[in-house]
C-alpha positions in Angstrom: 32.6 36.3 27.5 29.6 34.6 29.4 27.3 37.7 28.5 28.4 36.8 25.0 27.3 33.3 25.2 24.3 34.2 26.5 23.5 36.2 24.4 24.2 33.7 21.5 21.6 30.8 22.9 19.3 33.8 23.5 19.4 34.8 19.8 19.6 31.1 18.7 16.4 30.3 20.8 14.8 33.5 19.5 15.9 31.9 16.0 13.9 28.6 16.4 10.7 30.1 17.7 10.5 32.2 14.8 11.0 28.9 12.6 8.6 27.1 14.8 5.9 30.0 14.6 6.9 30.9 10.9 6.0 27.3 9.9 3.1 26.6 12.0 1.8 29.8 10.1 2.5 28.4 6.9 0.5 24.4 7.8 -2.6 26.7 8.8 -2.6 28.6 5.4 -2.2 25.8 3.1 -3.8 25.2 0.7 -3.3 28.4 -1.3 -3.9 26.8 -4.5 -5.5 23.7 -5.9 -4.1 20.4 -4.6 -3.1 17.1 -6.3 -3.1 13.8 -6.0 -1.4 11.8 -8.2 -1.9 7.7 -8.5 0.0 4.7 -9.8 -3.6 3.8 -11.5 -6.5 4.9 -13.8 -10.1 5.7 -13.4 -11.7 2.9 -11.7 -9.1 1.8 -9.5 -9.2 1.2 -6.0 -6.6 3.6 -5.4 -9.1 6.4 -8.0 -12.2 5.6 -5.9 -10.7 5.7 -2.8 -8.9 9.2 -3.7 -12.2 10.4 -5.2 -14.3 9.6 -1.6 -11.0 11.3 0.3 -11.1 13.8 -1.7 -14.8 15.5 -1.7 -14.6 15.9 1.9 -11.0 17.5 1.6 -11.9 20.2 -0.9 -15.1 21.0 1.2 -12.7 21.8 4.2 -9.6 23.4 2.2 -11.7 25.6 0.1 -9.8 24.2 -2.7 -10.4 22.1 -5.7 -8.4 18.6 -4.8 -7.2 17.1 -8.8 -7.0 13.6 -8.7 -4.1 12.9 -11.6 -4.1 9.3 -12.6 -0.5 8.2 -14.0 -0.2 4.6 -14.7 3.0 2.7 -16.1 6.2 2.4 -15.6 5.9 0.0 -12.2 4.3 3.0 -10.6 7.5 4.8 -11.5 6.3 7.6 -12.9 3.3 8.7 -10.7 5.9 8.6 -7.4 8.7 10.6 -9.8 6.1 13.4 -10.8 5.5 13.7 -7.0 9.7 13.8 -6.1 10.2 16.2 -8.9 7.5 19.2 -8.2 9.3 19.4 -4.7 5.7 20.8 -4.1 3.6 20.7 -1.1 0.4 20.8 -3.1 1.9 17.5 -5.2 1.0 14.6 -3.1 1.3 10.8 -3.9 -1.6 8.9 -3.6 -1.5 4.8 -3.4 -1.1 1.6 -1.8 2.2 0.9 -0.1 3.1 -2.2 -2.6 3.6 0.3 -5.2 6.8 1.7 -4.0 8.1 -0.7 -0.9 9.8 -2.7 -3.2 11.3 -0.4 -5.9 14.7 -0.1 -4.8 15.2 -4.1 -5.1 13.6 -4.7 -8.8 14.6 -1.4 -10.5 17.8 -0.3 -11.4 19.7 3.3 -12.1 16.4 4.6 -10.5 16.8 8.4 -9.7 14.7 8.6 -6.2 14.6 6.7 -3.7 10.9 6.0 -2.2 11.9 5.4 1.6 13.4 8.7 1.6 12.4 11.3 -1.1 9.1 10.8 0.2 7.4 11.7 3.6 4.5 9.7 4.8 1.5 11.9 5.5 -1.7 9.8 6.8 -2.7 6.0 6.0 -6.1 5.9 4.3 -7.0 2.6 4.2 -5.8 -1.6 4.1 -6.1 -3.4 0.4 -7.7 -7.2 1.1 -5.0 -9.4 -0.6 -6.4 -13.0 -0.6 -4.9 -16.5 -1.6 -8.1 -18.6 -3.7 -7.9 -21.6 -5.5 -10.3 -23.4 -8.1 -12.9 -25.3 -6.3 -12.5 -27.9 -8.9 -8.7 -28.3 -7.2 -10.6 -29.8 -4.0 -8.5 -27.7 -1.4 -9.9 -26.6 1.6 -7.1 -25.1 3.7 -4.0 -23.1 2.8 -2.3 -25.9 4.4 -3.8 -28.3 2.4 -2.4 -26.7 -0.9 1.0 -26.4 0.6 0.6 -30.4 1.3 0.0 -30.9 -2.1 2.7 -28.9 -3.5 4.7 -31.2 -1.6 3.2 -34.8 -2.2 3.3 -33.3 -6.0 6.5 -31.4 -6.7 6.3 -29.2 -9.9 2.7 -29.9 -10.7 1.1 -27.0 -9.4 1.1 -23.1 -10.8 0.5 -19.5 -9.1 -0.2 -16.4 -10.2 0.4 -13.3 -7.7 -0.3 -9.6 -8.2 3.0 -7.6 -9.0 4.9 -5.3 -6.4 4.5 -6.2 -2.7 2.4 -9.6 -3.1 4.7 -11.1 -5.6 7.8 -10.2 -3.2 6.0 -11.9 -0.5 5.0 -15.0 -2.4 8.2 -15.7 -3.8 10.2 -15.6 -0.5 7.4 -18.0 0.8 7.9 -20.6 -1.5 11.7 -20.2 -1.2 11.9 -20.6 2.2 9.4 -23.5 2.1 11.3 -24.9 -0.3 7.9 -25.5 -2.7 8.2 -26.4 -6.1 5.3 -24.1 -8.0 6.0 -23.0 -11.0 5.0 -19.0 -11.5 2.4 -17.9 -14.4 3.3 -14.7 -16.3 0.7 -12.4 -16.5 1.0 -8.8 -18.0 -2.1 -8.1 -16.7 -2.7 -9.9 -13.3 -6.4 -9.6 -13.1 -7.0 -11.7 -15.8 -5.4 -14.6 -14.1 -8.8 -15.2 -12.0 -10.3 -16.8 -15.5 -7.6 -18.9 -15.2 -7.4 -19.9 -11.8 -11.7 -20.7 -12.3 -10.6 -23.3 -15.0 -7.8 -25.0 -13.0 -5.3 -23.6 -15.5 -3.2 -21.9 -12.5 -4.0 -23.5 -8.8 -3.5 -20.9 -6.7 -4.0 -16.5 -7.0 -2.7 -14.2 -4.4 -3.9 -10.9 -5.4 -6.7 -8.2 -4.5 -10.2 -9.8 -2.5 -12.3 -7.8 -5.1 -10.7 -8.9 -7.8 -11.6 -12.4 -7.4 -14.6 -12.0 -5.4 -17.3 -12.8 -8.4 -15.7 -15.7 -9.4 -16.2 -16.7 -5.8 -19.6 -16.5 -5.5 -20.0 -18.2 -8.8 -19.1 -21.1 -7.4 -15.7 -21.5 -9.1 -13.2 -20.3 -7.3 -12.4 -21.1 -3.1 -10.9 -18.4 -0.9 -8.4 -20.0 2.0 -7.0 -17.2 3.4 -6.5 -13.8 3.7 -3.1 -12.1 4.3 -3.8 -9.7 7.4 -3.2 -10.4 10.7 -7.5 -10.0 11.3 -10.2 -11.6 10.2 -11.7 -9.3 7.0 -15.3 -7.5 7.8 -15.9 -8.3 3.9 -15.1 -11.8 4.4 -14.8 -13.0 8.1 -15.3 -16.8 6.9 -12.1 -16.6 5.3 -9.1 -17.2 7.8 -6.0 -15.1 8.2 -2.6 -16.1 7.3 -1.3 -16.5 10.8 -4.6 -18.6 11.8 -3.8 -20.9 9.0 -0.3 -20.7 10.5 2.2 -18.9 8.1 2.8 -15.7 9.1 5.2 -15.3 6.5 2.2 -14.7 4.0 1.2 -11.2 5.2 0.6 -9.3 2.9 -1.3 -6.0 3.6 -0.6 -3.1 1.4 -1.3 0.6 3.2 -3.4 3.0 0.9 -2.1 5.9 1.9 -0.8 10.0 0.9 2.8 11.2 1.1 4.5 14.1 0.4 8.1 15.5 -0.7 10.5 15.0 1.5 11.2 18.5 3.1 7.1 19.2 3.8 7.3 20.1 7.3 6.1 17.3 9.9 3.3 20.4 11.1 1.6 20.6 7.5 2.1 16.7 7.3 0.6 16.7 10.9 -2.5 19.4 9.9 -3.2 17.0 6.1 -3.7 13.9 8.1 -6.3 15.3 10.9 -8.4 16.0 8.1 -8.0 12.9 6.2 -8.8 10.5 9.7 -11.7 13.2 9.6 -12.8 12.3 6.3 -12.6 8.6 7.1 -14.8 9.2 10.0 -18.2 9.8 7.7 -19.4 6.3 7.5 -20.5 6.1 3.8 -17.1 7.1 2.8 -15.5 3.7 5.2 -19.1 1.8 3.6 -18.2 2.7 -0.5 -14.4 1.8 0.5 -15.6 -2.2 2.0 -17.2 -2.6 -1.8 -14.1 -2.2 -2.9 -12.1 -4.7 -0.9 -10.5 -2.0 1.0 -11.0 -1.3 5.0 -10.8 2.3 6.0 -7.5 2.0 7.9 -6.7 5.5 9.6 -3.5 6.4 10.4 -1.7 9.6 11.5 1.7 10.1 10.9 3.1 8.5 13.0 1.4 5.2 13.1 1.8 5.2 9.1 5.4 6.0 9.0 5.6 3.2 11.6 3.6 0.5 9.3 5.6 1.6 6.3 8.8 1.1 8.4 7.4 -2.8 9.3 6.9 -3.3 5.2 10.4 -2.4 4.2 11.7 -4.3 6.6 9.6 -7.8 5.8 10.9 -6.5 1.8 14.5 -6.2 3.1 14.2 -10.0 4.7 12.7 -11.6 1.6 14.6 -9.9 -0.6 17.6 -11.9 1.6 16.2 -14.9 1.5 15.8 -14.6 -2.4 19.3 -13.8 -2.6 18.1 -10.1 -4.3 20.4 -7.0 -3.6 18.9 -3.4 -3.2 19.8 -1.4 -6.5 
C-alpha cells in the first residue's frame, strides 16, 4: 500500500515537472505568429503612440510583426471583448486602466468581466490627469475652488473625463458634500474651450489635453492627481499636497492578456516591455504626451490594478452604485 502511494506522488511530481518544463518551453517560443494589440482608441491617441514606441522595439526582439488594432466605442467595450473572445495569447489588450476598472459598475448584462477574464501582463506607463480652472475664475489653490463651491452653493460647473476620472470626481463631491453641477460632454476634450471661457470652472481630465490652453494664458492648473510631483509639470502640486487624497486619479497604461495565458509567458512579455521602456527616447516621446514611462512587471501591475478596483469599489459605495 505505501509502495503504492509512493509511487502515486512520484508520478504526480513527474506530472508537474513535465507541466512546468512543457510550458516554460512554450513562453520561450512565442511568438510564432504576428502579435496584436488592440486599443480602446484611434490613431493619435495616447494609448496609439505609446503602443506604437512599445511596439518597434518588441517586433525587433520577437522577430515578429507587432499589429497595433485600434477599436474605439462602445465605453472601450469592444476593444477588451475582442481581446476575451480570441482566447489568444497573441491577442493582447492594450490601454490605460480607467478604461476597464470601472465597467462592472456602469454597464449592465455585460458578458466579461475585466478583473477576471483578463490577466495583467506589464504596466507601461502613468496618464497625467490634472484639475485646471479658468484663470479668469481667480483660483489659485485646489482648496481655494472647493472654498468657493462652498461660500457659493450651485454656482459653479465641472467637466471630468469619462471612466476612472469621472468615478473619482463624483465620489469627491459626494463625500464633500459640494454642490457643482456636472457638464455633459460627448466628447470630453472639447470641454477645455469651455473651461478657457469660464463657461465650466473646473476640468479634471488628461495634462496634455489641456496643456496649450495653459500656456495661453487661459487656463490655471492646481493640481495634479498622483501621489508625485509630475516631471512635465513639477510646479503643479499633487492631490495629497493640496490635501485630498481622495482625488487620485492615476490611470495605468498597461498590456493584458486572456485569462489562462500562463504567468511564465506573462512573466517573459513584460521583461521585454521594462526593456523597451529602458531606451530613453522611447520614456522622452512618452513625457510629450503627458504620459510617464511607469514600468511594471507583473507583479507590481496586478498589485496597482488591485489598489484601483478597490478605490472604484469605495466610491462606487459612497455613491450608493451597485456592481452589475
Amino acid at each position: 500500500m505505501r509502495n503504492c502511494i509512493r509511487l502515486n506522488v512520484v508520478a504526480m511530481l513527474a506530472l508537474a515537472i513535465h507541466a512546468i518544463a512543457t510550458t516554460a518551453s512554450l513562453a520561450q517560443q512565442w511568438p510564432t505568429h504576428p502579435v496584436r494589440f488592440v486599443l480602446p482608441f484611434g490613431p493619435g491617441s495616447g494609448s496609439d503612440t505609446a503602443a506604437r514606441l512599445i511596439a518597434e522595439k518588441l517586433q525587433q526582439k520577437w522577430g515578429q510583426p507587432v499589429i497595433i488594432d485600434g477599436r474605439p466605442g462602445g465605453d472601450g467595450l469592444l476593444s477588451l471583448g475582442i481581446v476575451v473572445s480570441a482566447k489568444d495569447d497573441h491577442t493582447l489588450f492594450f490601454g490605460p486602466s480607467s478604461i476597464f476598472v470601472v465597467q462592472r459598475y456602469v454597464h449592465e448584462n455585460m458578458a466579461f468581466d475585466p478583473q477576471t477574464d483578463l490577466a495583467p501582463i506589464a504596466g507601461v506607463a502613468k496618464v497625467q490627469i490634472s484639475i485646471a480652472v479658468p484663470t479668469s475664475l481667480g483660483v489659485a489653490t485646489l482648496a481655494d475652488f472647493v472654498a468657493l463651491a462652498r461660500a457659493k452653493p450651485s454656482t459653479t460647473s465641472y467637466a471630468v473625463a469619462p471612466g476612472f476620472s469621472e468615478f473619482v470626481f463624483d465620489g469627491f463631491v459626494k463625500e464633500s458634500g459640494l454642490a457643482i453641477a456636472k457638464a455633459p460632454y460627448r466628447d470630453i476634450t472639447k470641454s477645455p474651450i469651455d473651461l478657457a471661457e469660464n463657461r465650466i470652472q473646473l476640468s479634471m481630465q488628461s495634462y496634455a489635453a489641456m496643456r496649450s490652453y495653459a500656456q495661453a494664458g487661459k487656463i490655471k492648473f492646481i493640481a495634479i492627481n498622483d501621489r508625485e510631483r509630475s516631471p512635465v509639470a513639477p510646479d503643479i502640486p499633487t492631490v495629497v499636497e493640496a490635501g485630498f487624497p481622495s482625488l487620485l486619479a492615476s490611470p495605468v497604461l498597461g498590456l493584458l492578456g486572456p485569462r489562462d495565458m500562463p504567468i511564465e509567458l506573462r512573466r517573459r512579455i513584460a521583461a521585454d516591455v521594462l526593456a523597451a521602456l529602458d531606451d530613453k527616447t522611447v520614456r522622452d516621446r512618452l513625457a510629450i504626451t503627458g504620459q510617464l514611462a511607469a514600468p511594471m512587471d507583473v507583479d507590481a501591475y496586478s498589485a496597482a490594478l488591485k489598489e484601483q478596483y478597490a478605490q472604484v469599489a469605495h466610491i462606487a459605495s459612497v455613491l450608493g452604485i451597485a456592481r452589475k
